[in-house]
C-alpha positions as CSV (number, residue, x, y, z in Angstrom):
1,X,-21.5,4.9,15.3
2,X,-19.7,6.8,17.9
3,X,-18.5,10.0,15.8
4,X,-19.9,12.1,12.9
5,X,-18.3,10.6,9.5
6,X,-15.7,13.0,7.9
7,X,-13.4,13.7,5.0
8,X,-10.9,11.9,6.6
9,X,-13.0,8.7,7.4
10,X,-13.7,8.3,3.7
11,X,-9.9,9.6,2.7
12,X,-8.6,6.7,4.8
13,X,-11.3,3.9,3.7
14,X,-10.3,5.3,-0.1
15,X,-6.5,4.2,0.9
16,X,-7.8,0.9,2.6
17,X,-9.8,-0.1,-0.6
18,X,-7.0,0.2,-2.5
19,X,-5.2,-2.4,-0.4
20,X,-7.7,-4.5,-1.1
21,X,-7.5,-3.8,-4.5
22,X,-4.3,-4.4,-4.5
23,X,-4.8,-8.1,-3.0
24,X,-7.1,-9.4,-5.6
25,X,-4.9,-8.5,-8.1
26,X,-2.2,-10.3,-6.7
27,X,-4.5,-13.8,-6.0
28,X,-5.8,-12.6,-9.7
29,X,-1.8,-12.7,-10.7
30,X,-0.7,-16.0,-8.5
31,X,-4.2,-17.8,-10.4
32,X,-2.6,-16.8,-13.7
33,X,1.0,-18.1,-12.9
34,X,0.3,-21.2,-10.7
35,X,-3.5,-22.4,-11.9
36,X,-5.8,-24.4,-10.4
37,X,-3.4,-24.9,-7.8
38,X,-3.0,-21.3,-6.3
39,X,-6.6,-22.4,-4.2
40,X,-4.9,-24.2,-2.3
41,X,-2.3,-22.2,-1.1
42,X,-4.5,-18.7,-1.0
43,X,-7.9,-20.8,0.2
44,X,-10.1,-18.9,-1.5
45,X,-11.5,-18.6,-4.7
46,X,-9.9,-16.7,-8.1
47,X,-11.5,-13.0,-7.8
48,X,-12.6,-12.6,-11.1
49,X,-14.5,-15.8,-10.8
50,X,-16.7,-14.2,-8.3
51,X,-19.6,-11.5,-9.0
52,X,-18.6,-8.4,-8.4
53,X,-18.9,-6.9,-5.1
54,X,-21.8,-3.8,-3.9
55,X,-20.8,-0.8,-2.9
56,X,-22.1,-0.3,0.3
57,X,-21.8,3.4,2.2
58,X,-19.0,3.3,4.6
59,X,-21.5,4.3,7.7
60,X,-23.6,1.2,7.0
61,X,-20.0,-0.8,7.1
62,X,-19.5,0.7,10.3
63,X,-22.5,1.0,12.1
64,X,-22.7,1.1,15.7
65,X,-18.5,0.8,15.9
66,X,-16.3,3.5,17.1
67,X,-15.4,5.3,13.8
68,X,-11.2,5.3,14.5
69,X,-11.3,1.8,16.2
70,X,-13.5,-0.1,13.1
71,X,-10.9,1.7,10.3
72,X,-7.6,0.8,12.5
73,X,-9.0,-2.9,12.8
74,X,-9.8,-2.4,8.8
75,X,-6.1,-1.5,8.2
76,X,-4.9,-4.5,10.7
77,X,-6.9,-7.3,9.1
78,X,-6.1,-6.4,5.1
79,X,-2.1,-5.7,6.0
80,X,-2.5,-9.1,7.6
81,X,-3.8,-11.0,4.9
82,X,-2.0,-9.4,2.5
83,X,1.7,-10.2,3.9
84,X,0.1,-13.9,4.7
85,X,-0.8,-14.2,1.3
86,X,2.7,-13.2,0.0
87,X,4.2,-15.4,2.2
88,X,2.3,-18.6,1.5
89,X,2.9,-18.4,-1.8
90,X,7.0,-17.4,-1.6
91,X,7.0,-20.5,0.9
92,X,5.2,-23.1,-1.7
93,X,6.8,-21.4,-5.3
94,X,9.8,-19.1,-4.3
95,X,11.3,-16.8,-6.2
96,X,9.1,-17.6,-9.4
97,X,5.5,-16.4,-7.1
98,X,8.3,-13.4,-5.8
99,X,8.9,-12.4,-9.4
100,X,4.8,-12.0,-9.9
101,X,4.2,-10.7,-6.4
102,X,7.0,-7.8,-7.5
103,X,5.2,-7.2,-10.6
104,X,2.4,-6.8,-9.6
105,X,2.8,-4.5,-6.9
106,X,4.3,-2.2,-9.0
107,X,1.6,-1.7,-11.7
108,X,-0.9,-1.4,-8.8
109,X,1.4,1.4,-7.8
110,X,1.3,2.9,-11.4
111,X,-2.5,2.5,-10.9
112,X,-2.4,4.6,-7.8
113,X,-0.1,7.0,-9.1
114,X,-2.4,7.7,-12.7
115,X,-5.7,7.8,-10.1
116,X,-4.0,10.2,-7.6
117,X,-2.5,12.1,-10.9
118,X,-5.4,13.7,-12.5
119,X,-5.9,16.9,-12.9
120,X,-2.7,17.7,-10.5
121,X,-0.2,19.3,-13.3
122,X,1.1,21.6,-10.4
123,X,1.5,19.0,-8.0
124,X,3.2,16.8,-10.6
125,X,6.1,18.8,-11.6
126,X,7.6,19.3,-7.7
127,X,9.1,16.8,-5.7
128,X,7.2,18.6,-2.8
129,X,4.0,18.2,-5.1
130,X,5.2,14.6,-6.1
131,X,4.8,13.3,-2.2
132,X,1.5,15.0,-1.8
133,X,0.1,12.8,-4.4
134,X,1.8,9.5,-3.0
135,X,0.3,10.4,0.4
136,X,-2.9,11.3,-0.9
137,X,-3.2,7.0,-2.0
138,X,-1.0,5.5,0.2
139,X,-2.0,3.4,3.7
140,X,0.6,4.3,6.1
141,X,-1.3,3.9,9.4
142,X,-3.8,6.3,11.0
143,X,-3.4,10.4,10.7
144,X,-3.1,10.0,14.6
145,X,0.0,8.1,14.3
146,X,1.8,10.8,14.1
147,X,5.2,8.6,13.2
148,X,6.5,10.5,9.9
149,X,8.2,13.9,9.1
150,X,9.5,15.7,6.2
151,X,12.4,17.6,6.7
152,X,12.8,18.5,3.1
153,X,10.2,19.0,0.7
154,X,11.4,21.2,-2.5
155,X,11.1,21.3,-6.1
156,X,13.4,18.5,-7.0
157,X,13.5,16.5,-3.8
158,X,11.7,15.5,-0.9
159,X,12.8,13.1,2.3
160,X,10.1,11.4,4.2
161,X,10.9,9.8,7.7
162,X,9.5,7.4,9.6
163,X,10.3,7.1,13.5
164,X,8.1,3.8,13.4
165,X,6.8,1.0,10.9
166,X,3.3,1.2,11.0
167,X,2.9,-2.1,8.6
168,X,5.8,-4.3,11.0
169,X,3.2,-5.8,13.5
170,X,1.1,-6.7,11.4
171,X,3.5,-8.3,8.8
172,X,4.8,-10.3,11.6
173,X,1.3,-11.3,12.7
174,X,1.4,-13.0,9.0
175,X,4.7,-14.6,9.8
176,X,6.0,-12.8,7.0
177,X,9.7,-12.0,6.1
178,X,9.6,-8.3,7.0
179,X,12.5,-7.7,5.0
180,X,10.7,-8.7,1.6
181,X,7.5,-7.0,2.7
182,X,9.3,-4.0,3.3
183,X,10.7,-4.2,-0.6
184,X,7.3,-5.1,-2.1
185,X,6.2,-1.4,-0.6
186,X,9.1,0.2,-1.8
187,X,8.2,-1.3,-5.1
188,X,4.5,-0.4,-4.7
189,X,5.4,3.7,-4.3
190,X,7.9,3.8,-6.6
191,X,5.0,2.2,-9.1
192,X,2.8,5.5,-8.0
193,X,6.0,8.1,-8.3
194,X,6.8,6.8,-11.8
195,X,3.0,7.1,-12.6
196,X,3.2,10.6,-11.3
197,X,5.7,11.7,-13.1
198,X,8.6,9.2,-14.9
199,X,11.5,11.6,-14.1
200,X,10.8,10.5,-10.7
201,X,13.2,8.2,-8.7
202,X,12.6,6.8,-5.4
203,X,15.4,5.8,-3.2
204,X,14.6,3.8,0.1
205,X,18.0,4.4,2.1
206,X,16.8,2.9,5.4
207,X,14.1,0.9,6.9
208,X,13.1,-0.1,10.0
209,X,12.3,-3.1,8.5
210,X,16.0,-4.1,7.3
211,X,17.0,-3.4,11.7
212,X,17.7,0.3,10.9
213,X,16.4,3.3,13.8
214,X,14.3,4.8,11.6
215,X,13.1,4.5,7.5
216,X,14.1,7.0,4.5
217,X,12.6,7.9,1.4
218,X,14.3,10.3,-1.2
219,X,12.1,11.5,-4.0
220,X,14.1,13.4,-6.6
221,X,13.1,14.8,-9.7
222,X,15.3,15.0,-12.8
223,X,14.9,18.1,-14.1
């Protein structure tokens, strides 16, 4: 490979695998709803009826790759099939796959949230704290983007901004309604601020995604 491995290699293919994750439990979720006749839509097999998968070391993955161009392309193709996933199944079953596609992106959030949780008391009772932890699990690009800000981060609330989408292109490389991708995230972190702490609320006043200049999220904490 063209770089030394670091932290933040493995930090991002941590928040990449958990896309992933996040996949397979939705085809696992569609094969429960819809059957035998999910295959047809997703074209590819129920996860669980598979073996399970090695583990193989993240420098093997990469090899001779450039170490920032093999993780972006990582982050690209999983995004992709994600929203194309989604959005094959909205177009064949409607609001009846929606309904399982909302559901279960919020308990992989809770997943993520009870993972990026332990051990982080601290962390858990701020707002300020509360995004740390979301950030620390969430896929939101590369560290080089350099798209987000937080103007406020205090104990009871905390306001992340976004100057770009770094999930749009590749939603709309999916074909996918951007609009409803856009909600499914929202869904997804405020799965992982409940799990963090339940007097969490998470408020998504804009979004790029809905024709606004730039996305908002407000975490507050009750106290």
């Amino acid at each position: 490979m063209s770089a030394v491995l670091g932290p933040i290699h493995q930090w991002m293919w941590s928040k990449i695998k958990l896309v992933q994750s996040r996949e397979e439990a939705l085809l696992e979720a569609l094969y429960e709803k819809f059957g035998a006749d999910a295959e047809a839509v997703a074209g590819k097999p129920r996860p669980s009826s598979l073996p399970p998968k090695p583990e193989v070391p993240l420098g093997e993955l990469i090899g001779e790759y450039n170490i920032h161009y093999w993780l972006n392309n990582a982050i690209q193709e999983i995004e992709t099939s994600e929203a194309k996933l989604v959005t094959d199944f909205i177009a064949k079953y409607g609001d009846e796959a929606l309904g399982v596609i909302r559901e279960t992106f919020r308990a992989e959030g809770r997943k993520s949230g009870e993972m990026a949780s332990v051990d982080q008391e601290m962390r858990r009772s701020t707002a300020r704290g509360g995004y740390e932890l979301l950030n620390s699990v969430m896929l939101d690009g590369m560290p080089c983007d350099q798209v987000t800000a937080v103007p406020e981060a205090g104990d009871t609330r905390a306001v992340l901004i976004h100057s770009a989408c770094n999930h749009l292109e590749h939603w709309k490389a999916a074909k996918a309604d951007v609009a409803v991708m856009c909600k499914l995230n929202g869904e997804w972190v405020a799965g992982v601020m409940e799990a963090i702490n339940p007097k969490f609320s998470h408020a998504r006043e804009a979004a790029i995604a809905l024709g606004q200049p730039q996305c908002k999220d407000v975490f507050t904490l009750a106290q």
